[in-house]
C-alpha positions in Angstrom: 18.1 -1.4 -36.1 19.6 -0.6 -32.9 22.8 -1.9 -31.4 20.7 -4.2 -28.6 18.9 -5.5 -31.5 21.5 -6.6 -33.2 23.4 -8.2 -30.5 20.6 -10.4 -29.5 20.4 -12.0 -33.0 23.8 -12.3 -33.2 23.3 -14.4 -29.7 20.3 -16.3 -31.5 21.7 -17.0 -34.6 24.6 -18.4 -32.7 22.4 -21.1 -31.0 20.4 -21.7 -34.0 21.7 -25.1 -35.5 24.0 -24.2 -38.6 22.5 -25.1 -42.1 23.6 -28.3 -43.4 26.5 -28.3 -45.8 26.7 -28.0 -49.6 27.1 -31.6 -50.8 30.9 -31.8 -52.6 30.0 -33.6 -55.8 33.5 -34.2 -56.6 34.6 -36.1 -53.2 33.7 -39.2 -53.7 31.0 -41.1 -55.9 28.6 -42.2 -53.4 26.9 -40.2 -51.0 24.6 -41.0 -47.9 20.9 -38.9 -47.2 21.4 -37.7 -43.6 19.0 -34.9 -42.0 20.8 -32.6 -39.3 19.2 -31.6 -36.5 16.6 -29.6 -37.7 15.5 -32.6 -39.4 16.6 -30.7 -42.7 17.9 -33.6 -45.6 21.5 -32.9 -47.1 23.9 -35.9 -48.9 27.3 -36.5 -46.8 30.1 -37.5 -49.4 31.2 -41.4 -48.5 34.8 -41.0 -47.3 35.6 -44.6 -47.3 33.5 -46.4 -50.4 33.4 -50.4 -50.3 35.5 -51.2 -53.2 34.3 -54.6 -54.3 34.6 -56.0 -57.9 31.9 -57.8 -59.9 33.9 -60.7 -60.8 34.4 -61.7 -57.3 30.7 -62.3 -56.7 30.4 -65.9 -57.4 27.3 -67.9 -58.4 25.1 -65.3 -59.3 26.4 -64.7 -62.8 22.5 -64.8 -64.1 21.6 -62.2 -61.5 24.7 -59.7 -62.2 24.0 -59.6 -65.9 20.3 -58.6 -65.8 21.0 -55.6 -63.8 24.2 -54.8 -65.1 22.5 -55.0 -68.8 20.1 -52.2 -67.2 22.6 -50.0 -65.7 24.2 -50.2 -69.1 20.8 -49.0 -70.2 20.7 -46.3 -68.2 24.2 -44.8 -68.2 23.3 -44.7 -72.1 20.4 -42.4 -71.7 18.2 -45.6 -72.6 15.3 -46.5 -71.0 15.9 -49.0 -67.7 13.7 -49.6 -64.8 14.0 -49.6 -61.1 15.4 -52.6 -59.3 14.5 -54.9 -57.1 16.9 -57.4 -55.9 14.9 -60.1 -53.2 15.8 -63.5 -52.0 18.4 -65.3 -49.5 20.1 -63.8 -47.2 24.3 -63.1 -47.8 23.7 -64.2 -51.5 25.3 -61.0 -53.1 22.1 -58.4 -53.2 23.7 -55.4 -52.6 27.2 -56.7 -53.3 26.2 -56.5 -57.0 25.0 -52.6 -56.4 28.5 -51.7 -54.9 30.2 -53.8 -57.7 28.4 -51.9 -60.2 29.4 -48.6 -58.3 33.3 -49.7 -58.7 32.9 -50.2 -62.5 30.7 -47.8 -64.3 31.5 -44.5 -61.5 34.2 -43.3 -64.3 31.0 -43.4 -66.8 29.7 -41.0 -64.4 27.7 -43.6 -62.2 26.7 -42.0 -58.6 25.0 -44.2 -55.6 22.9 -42.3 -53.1 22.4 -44.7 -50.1 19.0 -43.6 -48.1 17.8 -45.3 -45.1 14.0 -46.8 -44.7 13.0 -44.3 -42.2 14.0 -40.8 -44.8 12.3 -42.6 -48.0 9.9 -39.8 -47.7 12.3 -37.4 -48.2 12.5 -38.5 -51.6 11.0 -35.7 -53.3 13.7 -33.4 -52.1 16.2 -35.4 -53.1 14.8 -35.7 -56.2 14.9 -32.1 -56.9 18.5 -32.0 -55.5 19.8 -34.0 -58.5 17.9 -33.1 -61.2 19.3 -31.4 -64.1 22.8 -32.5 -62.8 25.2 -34.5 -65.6 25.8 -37.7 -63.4 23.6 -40.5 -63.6 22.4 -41.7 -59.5 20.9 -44.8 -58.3 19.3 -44.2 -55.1 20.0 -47.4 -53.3 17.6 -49.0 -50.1 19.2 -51.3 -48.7 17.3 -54.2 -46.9 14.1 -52.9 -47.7 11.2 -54.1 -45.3 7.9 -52.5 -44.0 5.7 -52.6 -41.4 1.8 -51.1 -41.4 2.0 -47.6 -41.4 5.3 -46.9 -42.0 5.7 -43.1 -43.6 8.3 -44.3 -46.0 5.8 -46.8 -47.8 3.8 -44.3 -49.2 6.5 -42.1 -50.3 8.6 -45.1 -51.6 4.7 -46.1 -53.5 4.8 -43.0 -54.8 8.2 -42.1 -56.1 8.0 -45.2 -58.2 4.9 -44.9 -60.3 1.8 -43.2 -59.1 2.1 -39.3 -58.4 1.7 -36.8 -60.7 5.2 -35.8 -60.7 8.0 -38.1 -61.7 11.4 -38.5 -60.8 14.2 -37.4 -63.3 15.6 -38.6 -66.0 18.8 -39.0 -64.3 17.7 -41.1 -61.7 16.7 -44.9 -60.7 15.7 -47.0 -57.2 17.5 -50.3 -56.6 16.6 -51.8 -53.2 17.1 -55.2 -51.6 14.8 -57.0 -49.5 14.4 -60.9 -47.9 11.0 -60.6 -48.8 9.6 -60.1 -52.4 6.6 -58.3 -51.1 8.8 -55.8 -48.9 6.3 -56.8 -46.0 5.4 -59.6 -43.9 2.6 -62.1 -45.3 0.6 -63.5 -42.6 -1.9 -66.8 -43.2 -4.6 -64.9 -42.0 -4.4 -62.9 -45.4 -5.1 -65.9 -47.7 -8.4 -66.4 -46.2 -9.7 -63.1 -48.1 -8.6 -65.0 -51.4 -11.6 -66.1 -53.2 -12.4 -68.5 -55.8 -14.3 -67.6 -59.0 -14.4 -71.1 -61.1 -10.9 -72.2 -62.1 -9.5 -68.5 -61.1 -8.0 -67.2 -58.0 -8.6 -63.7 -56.9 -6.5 -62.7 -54.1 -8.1 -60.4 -51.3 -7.4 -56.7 -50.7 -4.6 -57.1 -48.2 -2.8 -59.1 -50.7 -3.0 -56.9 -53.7 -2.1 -54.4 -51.4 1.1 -55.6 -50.8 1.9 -56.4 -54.1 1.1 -53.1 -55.5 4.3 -52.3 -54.3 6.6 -54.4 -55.3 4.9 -54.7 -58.8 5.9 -51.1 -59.4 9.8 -51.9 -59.3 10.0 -52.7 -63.4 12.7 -55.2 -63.2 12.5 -58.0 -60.4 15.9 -60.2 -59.8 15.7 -63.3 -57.3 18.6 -64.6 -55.2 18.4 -68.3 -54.3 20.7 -70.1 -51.2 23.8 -72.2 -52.7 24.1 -75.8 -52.8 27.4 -77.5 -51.5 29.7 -77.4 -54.1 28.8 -73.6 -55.2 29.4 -73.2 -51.5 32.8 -74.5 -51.6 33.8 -72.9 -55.6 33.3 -69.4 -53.5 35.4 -70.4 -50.5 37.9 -71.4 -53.2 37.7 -68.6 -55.1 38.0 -66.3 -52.3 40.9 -68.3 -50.4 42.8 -67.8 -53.6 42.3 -64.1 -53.6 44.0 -64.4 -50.4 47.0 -66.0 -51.3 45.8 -69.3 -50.6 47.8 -71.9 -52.6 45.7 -75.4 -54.2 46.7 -77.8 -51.7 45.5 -75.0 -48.8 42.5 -74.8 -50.6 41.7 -78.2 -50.7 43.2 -78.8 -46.8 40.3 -76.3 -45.8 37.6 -78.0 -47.4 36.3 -80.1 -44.0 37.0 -76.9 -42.1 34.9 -74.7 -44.7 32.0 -77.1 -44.6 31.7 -77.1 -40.8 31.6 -73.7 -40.5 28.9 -72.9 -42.4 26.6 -75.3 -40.6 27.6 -73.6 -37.5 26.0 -70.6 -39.3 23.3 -72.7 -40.9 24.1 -71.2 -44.2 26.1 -71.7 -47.7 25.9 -68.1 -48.6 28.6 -66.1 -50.2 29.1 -63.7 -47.2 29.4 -66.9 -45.1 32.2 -68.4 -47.5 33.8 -65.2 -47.5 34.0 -64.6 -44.1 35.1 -68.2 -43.5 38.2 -67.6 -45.9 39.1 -64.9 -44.1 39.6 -66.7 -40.9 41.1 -69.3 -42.0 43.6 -67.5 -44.3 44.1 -65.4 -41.0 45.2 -68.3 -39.4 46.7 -70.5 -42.3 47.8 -68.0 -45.4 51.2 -67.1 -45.0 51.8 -63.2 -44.7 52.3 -60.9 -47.9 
């Protein structure tokens, strides 16, 4: 090769993008998919990891001990499904997933956080992490599609229906408003027809349910009443450093805020205790 040669792919390579880095398994235990720019799919380590403790999610008690009983399951080498958390909104959905992340991560628990629009890179990550010791759950976090978006396929197919599988050290939890992971439209329960006694929903229908059907284990979020509203305000506003009598002073405060939001969720209590502890909590 002559010296002209090799100078000129020396001046190629250098504007060539450069390949996307090795992951570091050992930097931190949750990782994000990102694609450089040659759209080629690597996992970036999670500097900074939301450190948030199951016992602090309030209300949801129910919810948190189904899929913890099947994280359990899997971190054992037993058999567990995918996960599908769906309900209201700021109820604790993926609060339970991070939760999970900060208790079982020194039993070798890894969360892979993938964005909608890369769920058809799933394959590849797949291959990435098989064979390796740690056990990952690939979380989507509010999960919804439209028509025709790429990931639904892939996302179909991943779960049950190709005929390759994902591995053994592997599992989908996603959250979603909708239970369906689409929108429903009233136009669709025309197709439904009625045979007898027996309802037989129309193609569209079934369509979208084929989906969500294929995620083994379904958990459903409901919205707070008052006073499960208020025991999470309490419970946070004593985290805080909030004494009884402060508690109970915030009260009429707490309860206008959240129908300024027009919510009792737990990310609305929580984020009303800490303004008000902001404002009212004495500093540590």
């Amino acid at each position: 090769m002559s010296n002209e040669l090799k100078a000129l792919l020396a001046k190629l390579e250098q504007l060539l993008p450069a390949p996307p880095p090795p992951t570091d398994w050992r930097s931190s235990v949750a990782l994000r998919w990102r694609r450089d720019a040659r759209a080629r799919g690597y996992l970036q380590p999670v500097r900074h990891v939301h450190r948030i403790r199951l016992a602090d999610l309030q209300g949801i008690a129910s919810q948190i001990r189904k899929v913890e009983q099947n994280t359990r399951q899997f971190l054992e080498r037993r058999p567990a499904n995918n996960v599908l958390l769906t309900g209201a909104r700021g109820t604790g959905k993926s609060s339970i997933v991070k939760g999970l992340l900060n208790k079982y991560a020194r039993q070798g628990l890894r969360l892979i956080e993938i964005e909608k629009n890369d769920l058809i890179d799933l394959p590849e990550l797949v291959d990435l992490v098989a064979g390796r010791s740690e056990r990952f759950i690939v979380f989507c976090d509010d999960l919804t599609f439209e028509a025709g978006d790429a990931g639904y396929i892939a996302l179909k197919v991943a779960l049950d229906g190709s005929i390759s599988t994902t591995s053994e050290n592997l599992l989908i939890y996603a959250t979603s408003n909708r239970r369906h992971l689409m929108p429903e439209y009233m136009a669709e329960n025309l197709e439904t027809k009625y045979v007898g006694e027996e309802i037989h929903p129309g193609e569209t229908v079934e369509e979208k349910i084929s989906l969500s059907e294929r995620f083994g284990l379904w958990v459903s979020f409901y919205p707070f009443d008052q006073d499960e509203y208020l025991e999470i305000v309490a419970h946070w506003l004593k985290g805080f450093g909030c004494t009884a009598r402060e508690i109970e002073g915030s009260r009429e405060e707490s309860l206008q805020w959240s129908l300024q939001r027009g919510s009792r969720s737990g990310r609305v209590a929580y984020q009303f205790a800490r303004d008000w502890a902001g404002r009212h909590a004495r500093r540590k």
